[in-house]
N, C-alpha and C positions, 0 to 999 in steps of 0.2 A: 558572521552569521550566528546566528541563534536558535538551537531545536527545542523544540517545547512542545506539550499536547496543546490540542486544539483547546479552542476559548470560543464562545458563542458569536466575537465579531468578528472571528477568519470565517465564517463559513461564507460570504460571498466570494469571499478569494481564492478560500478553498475551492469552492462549486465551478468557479471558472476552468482553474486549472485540472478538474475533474472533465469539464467539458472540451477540454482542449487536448488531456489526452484520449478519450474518447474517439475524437475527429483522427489523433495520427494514429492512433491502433485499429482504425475503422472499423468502428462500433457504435458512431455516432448515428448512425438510423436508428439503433432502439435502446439508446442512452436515455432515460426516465426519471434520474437523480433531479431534483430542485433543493430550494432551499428548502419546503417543507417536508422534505423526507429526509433531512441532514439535519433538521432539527426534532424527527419522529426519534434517533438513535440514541438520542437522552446524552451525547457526550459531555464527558466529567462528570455525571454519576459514578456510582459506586464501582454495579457490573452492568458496563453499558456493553450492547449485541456489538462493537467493534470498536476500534478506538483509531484514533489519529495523531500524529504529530505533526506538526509543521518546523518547515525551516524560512526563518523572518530574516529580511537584513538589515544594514545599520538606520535606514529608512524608516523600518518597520512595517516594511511590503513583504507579504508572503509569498515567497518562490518558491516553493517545492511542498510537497508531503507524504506521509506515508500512511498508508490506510492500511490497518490489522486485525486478525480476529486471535483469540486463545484457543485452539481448540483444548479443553480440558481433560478430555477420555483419549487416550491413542495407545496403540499396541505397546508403548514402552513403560503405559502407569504413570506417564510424568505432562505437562501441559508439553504441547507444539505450539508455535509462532506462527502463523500463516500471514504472509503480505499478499495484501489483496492488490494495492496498487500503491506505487511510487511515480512523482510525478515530480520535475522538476520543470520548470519558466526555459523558455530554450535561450531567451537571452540570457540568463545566469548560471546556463552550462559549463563546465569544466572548470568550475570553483570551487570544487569538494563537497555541494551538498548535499550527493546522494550519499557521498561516501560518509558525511556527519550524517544523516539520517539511518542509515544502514548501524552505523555505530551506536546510534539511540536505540535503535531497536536490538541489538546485541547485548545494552544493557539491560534495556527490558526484558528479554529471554533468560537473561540471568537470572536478573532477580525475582523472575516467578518460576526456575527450575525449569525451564523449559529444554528439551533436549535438541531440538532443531528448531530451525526458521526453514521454511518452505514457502516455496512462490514459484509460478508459471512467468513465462514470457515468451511473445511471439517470435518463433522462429527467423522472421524479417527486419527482427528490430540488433543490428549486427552492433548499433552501438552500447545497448544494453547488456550483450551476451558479453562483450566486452569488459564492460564495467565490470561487471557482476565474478569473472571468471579472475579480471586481477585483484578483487577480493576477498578470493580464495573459495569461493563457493566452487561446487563440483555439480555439473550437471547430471541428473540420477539418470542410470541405466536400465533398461530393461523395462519401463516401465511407459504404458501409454494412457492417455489420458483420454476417458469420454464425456460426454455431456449429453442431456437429456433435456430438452426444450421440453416447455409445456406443451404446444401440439401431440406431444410423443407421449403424457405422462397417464394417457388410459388404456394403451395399448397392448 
């Protein structure tokens, strides 16, 4: 396998597997990504609003990816890593590509100073929490998370 940032012709492969985890995280009612809003994000520019890697195989079919933002301002003065979403092909599960993707992205955090990676995952996804926990990641404490639908944002 091979991790690498996105290129302009992963994005239909990408958008699938965007669309397919959508469906197992049930989210897919108000999933609104296409390709032309994958191609608004300007990726590989300079400072594109988020970035991607993908993990290809010897094929040169994309199974997996990781989608991230920088945030640049955070209480510590130094960038954060936020993964927005990780997605890997469920037939080319437990081949190591999240854990190469996870590791592209620990690069990444390096080498822009970044003092953590943070990312959410659904309580239901047991094989995720998994993953994630014999990577050494630590589930943070004391901390709950809300959301604000647009409905809600005049209120």
């Amino acid at each position: 396998m091979a991790v690498r940032k996105i290129q302009h012709a992963d994005l239909a492969s990408v958008l699938a597997l965007m669309q397919r985890h959508a469906h197992l995280e049930n989210y897919d009612d108000i999933f609104a990504v296409d390709e032309q809003a994958l191609n608004r994000l300007r990726l590989g520019s300079v400072k594109p609003p988020c970035n991607v890697v993908v993990s290809e195989n010897s094929e040169g079919k994309i199974v997996g990816f990781a989608l991230y933002f920088v945030l640049e301002f955070t209480f510590r003065n130094r960038p954060m890593l936020y993964l927005n979403d990780l997605m890997v092909d469920e037939a080319h599960r437990r081949r190591g590509i999240a854990r190469e993707l996870m590791a592209a992205l620990c690069r990444e955090a390096e080498s822009l100073g970044c003092f953590r990676i943070k990312w959410g995952v659904s309580s239901a996804n047991t094989e995720a929490l998994a993953f994630y926990e014999s990577i050494g990641a630590i589930r943070e404490q004391g901390k709950l998370y809300y959301v604000l639908d647009e409905r809600a944002f005049g209120r």
